[in-house]
C-alpha positions as a printed NumPy array, in Angstrom:
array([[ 75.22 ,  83.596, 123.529],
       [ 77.348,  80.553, 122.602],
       [ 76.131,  76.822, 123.045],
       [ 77.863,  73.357, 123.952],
       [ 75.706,  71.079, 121.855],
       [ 74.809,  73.415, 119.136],
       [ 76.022,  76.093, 116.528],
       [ 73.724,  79.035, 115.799],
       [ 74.322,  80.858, 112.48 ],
       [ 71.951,  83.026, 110.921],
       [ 71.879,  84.168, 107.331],
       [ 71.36 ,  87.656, 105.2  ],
       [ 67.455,  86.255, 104.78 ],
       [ 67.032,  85.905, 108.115],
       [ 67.112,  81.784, 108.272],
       [ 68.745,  80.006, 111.353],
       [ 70.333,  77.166, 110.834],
       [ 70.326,  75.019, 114.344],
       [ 73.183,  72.547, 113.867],
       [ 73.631,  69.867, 116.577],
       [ 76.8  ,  69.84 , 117.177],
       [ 78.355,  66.872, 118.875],
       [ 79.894,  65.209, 115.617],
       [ 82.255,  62.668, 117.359],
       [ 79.209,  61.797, 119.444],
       [ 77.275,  60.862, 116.082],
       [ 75.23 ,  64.526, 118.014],
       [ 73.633,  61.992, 120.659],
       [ 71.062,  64.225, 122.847],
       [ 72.346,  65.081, 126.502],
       [ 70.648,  66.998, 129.206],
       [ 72.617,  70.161, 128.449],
       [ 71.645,  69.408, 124.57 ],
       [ 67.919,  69.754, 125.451],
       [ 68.774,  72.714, 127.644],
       [ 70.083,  74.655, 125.146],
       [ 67.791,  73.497, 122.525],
       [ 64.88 ,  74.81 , 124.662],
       [ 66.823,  78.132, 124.988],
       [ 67.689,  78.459, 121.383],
       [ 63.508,  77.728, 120.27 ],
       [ 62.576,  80.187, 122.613],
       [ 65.08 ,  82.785, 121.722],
       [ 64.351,  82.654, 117.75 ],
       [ 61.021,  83.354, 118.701],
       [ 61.834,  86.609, 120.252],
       [ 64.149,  87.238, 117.671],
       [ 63.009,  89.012, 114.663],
       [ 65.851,  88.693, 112.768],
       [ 65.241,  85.261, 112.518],
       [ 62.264,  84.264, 109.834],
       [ 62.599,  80.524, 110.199],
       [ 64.465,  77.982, 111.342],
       [ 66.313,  74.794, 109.694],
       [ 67.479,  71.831, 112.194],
       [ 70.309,  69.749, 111.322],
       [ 73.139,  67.947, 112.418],
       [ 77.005,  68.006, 112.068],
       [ 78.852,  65.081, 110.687],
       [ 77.419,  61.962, 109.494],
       [ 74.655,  61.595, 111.825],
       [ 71.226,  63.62 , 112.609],
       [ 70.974,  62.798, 116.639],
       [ 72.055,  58.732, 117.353],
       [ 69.582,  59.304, 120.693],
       [ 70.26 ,  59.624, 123.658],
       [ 73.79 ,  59.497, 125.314],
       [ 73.907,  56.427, 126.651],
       [ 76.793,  56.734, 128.087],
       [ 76.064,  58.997, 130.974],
       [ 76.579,  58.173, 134.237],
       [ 73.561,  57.977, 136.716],
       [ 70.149,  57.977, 135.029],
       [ 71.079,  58.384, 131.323],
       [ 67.566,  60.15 , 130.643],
       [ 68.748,  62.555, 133.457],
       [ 65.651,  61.801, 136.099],
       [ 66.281,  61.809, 139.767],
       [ 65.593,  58.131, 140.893],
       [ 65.224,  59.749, 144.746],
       [ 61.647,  60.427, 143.762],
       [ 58.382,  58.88 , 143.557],
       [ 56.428,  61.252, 141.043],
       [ 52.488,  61.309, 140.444],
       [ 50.259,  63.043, 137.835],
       [ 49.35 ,  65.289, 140.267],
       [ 53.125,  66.92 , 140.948],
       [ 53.221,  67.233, 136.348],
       [ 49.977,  68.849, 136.745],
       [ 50.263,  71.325, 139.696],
       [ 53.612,  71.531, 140.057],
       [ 54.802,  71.343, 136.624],
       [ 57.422,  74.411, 136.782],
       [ 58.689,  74.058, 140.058],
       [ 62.622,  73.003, 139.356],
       [ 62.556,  69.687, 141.658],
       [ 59.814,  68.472, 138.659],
       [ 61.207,  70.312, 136.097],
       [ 64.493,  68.702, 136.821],
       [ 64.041,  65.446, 138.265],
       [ 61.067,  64.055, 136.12 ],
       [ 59.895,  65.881, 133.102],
       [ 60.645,  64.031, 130.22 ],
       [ 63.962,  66.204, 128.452],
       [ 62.81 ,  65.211, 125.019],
       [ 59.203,  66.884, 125.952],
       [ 60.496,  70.163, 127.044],
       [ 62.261,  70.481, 123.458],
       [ 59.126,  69.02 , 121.711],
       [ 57.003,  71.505, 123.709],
       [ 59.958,  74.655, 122.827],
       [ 59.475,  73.564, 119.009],
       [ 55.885,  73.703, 119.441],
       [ 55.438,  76.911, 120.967],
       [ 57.935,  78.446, 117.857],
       [ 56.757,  81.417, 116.12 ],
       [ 59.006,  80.832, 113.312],
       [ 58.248,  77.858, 111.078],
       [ 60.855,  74.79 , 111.96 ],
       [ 62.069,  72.51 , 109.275],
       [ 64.433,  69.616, 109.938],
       [ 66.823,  68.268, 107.255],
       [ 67.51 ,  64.9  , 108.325],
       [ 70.848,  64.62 , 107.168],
       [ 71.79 ,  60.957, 108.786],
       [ 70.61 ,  58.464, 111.568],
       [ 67.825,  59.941, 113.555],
       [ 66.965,  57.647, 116.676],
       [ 64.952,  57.457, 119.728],
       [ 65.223,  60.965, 120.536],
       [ 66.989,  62.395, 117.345],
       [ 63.333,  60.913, 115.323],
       [ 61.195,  62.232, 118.24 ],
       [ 62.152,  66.043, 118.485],
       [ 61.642,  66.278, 114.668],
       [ 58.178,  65.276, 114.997],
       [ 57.094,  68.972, 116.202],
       [ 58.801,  70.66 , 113.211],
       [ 56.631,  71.777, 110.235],
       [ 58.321,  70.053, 107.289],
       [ 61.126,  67.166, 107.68 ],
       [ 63.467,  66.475, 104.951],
       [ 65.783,  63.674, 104.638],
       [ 69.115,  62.753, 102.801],
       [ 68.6  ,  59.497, 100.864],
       [ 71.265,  57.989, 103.136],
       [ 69.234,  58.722, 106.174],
       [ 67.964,  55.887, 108.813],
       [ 65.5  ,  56.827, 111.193],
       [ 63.693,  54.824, 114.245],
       [ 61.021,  54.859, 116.698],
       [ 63.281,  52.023, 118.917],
       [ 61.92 ,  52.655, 122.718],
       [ 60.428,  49.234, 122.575],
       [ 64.479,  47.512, 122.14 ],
       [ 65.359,  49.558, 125.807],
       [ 62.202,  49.048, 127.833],
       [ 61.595,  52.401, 127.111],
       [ 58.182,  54.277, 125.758],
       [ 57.868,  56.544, 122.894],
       [ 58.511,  59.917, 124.826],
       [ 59.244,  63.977, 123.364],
       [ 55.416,  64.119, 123.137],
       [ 55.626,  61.955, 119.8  ],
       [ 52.388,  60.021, 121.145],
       [ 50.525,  63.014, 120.361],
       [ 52.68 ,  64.044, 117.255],
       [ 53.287,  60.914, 115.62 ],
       [ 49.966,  59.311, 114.807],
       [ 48.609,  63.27 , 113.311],
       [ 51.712,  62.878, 111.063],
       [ 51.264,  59.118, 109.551],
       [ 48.354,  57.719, 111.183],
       [ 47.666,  55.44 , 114.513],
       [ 48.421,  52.331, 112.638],
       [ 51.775,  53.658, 111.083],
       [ 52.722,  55.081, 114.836],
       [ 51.777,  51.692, 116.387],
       [ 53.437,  49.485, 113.692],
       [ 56.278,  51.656, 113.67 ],
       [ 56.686,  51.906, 117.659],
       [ 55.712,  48.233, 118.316],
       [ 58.328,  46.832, 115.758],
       [ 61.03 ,  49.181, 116.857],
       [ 62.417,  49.14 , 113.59 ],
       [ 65.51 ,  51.448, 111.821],
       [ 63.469,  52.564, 108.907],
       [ 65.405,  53.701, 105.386],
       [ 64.769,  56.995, 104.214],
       [ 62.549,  55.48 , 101.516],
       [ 60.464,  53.609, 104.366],
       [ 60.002,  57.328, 106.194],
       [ 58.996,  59.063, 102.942],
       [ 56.526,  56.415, 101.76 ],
       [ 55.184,  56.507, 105.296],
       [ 54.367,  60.174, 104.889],
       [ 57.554,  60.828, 107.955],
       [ 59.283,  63.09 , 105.536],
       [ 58.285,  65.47 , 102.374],
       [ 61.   ,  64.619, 100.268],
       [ 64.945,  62.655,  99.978],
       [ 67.816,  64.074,  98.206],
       [ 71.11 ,  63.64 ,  98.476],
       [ 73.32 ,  64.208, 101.697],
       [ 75.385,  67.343,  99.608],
       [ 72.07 ,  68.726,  98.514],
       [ 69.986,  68.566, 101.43 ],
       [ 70.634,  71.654, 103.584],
       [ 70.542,  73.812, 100.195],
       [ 66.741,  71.795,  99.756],
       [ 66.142,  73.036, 103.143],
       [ 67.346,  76.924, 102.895],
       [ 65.58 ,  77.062,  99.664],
       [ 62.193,  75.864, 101.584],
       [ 62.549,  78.336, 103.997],
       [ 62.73 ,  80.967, 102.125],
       [ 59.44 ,  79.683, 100.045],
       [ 57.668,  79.722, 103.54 ],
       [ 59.395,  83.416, 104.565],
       [ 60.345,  86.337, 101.55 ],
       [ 57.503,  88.636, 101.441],
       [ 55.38 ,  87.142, 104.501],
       [ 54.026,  88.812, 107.796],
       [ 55.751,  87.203, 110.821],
       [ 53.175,  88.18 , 112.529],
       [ 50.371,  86.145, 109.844],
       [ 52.677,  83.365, 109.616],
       [ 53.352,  82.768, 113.71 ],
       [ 49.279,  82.688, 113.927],
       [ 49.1  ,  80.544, 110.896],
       [ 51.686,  78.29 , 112.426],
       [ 49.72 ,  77.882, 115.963],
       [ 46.267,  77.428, 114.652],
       [ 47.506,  74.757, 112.495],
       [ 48.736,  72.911, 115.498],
       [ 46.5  ,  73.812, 117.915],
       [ 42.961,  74.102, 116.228],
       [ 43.698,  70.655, 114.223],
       [ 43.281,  69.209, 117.69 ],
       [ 39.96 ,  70.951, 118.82 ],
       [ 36.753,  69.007, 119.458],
       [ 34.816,  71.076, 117.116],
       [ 35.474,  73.558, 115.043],
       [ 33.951,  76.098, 116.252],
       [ 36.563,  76.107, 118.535],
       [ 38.848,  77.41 , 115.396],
       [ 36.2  ,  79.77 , 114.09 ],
       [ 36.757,  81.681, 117.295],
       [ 40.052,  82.02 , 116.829],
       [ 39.889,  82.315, 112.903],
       [ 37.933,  85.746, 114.09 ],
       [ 40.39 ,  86.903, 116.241],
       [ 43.221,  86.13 , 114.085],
       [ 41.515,  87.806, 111.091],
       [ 40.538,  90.676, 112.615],
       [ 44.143,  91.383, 114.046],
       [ 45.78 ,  90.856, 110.905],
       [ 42.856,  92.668, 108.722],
       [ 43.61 ,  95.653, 110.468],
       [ 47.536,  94.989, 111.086],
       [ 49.675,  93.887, 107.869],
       [ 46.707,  92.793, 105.833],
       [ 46.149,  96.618, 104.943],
       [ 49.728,  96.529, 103.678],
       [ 49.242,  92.998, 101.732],
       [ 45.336,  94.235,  99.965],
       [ 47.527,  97.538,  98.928],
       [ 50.702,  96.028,  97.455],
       [ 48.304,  93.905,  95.658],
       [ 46.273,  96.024,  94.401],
       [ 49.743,  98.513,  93.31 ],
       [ 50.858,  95.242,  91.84 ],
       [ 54.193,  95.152,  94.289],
       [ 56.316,  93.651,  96.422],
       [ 54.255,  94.007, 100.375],
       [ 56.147,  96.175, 102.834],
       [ 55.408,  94.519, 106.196],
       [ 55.878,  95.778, 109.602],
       [ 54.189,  93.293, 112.058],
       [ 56.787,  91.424, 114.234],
       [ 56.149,  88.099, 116.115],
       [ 58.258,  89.66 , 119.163],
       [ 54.823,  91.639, 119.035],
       [ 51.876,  89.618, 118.946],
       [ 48.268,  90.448, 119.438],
       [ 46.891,  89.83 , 123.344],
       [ 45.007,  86.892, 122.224],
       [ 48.181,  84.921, 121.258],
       [ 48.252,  82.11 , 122.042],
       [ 44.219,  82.017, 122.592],
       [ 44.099,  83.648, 125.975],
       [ 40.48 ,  84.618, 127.41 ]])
């Protein structure tokens, strides 16, 4: 399928590169943006072809936030309602909620999440409100040298929103978050990296090349199958009370993969060769992800 916002293109080794796509823009984030970026998460899961996925953006900027310019609610939220915890609780997935007053920038946060694939973003110019938020799910961020990035809810009246309350601080630490939130500030790409924000700057020509090249690292001769459970436990069982909590599904996930590519990996090992493996994430085992 083709997209608005966005340009799909997949490569020989199997890494998607997930351009926005709304250069004259400067790629600001829509409601049709987060649609389709929702829809294109969720479909390079399914998709084995695809082995990871690199975010960028066309042009000179990364995502400039949210379109301001819309008309109505600019954040796309139906006004006509009066919303409580209870309707995002029990009604979560009914449309009328789903529509009206979910938070777009937490249904992509929540798509990038829920990825199978690994997710790196190469920053490759301003990333605000929004276009700093939705990178906070991916696994790695890089960022040209040129790049600005900001946290700058606090300058609209706004709050910190695409889940980054619970992402942010686990990246750089509650005081970063809260300095960095509170102060509303367009931080250099220098200010990001020393903050622990980004792995590494390079420049602007070099940076999607920095970014295939990582993928690749994280994908040639690995189980999809071992890397999507490595990917969720990572996220998920960092955030468990105890561990225990991750030794339960260490077992599960061990056992699975023991008796699934792991036979594969222990023999090309041992035959000193490249593994041949046949697990796919479109196929995961019945306790993915964690079900009783």
């Amino acid at each position: 399928m083709s997209y608005e916002t966005l340009d799909w293109a997949l490569d020989a080794d199997g890494i998607l590169t997930l351009t926005l796509d709304r250069p004259e823009q400067l790629n600001a984030f829509t409601v049709t943006m987060a649609d389709e970026l929702v829809d294109a998460y969720h479909r390079a899961s399914t998709d084995d072809a695809v082995a990871a996925v690199v975010v960028t953006g066309r042009g000179r900027a990364f995502c400039a936030g949210m379109d301001l310019a819309a008309e109505g609610n600019v954040f796309g939220l139906d006004e006509s309602m009066d919303p409580t915890m209870a309707d995002l609780r029990e009604r979560l997935e009914d449309p009328e909620v789903v529509r009206g007053v979910r938070d777009t920038g937490g249904r992509v946060s929540l798509a990038v999440y829920e990825c199978t694939k690994p997710v790196i973003g190469a920053i490759n110019g301003a990333a605000v409100g929004i276009g700093a938020t939705m990178t906070l799910p991916m696994d790695v961020r890089l960022a040209a040298d040129t790049a600005r990035i900001g946290f700058v809810f606090g300058r609209l009246g706004i709050v910190p929103e695409a889940c980054s309350s619970w992402f942010l601080p686990r990246i750089v630490g509650i005081s970063r978050a809260l300095e960095w939130v509170y102060a509303a500030d367009i931080l250099s790409a220098e200010e990001a990296h020393a903050g622990g924000l980004v792995r590494s700057l390079h420049p602007a020509e070099e940076l999607l090349g920095a970014a295939h090249e990582l993928a690749r690292r994280f994908t040639t001769g690995r189980s999809p199958v071992a890397t999507a459970l490595a990917r969720q436990m990572m996220w998920r069982n960092s955030a468990q009370p105890h561990p225990l909590e991750a030794h339960r599904v260490d077992s599960l996930a061990m056992f699975h993969t023991s008796v699934g590519d792991g036979k594969e990996g222990v023999r090309a090992f041992l035959e000193k060769r490249e593994p041949r493996f046949t697990g796919r994430a479109s196929r995961m085992p019945d306790f993915y992800p964690w079900q009783d």
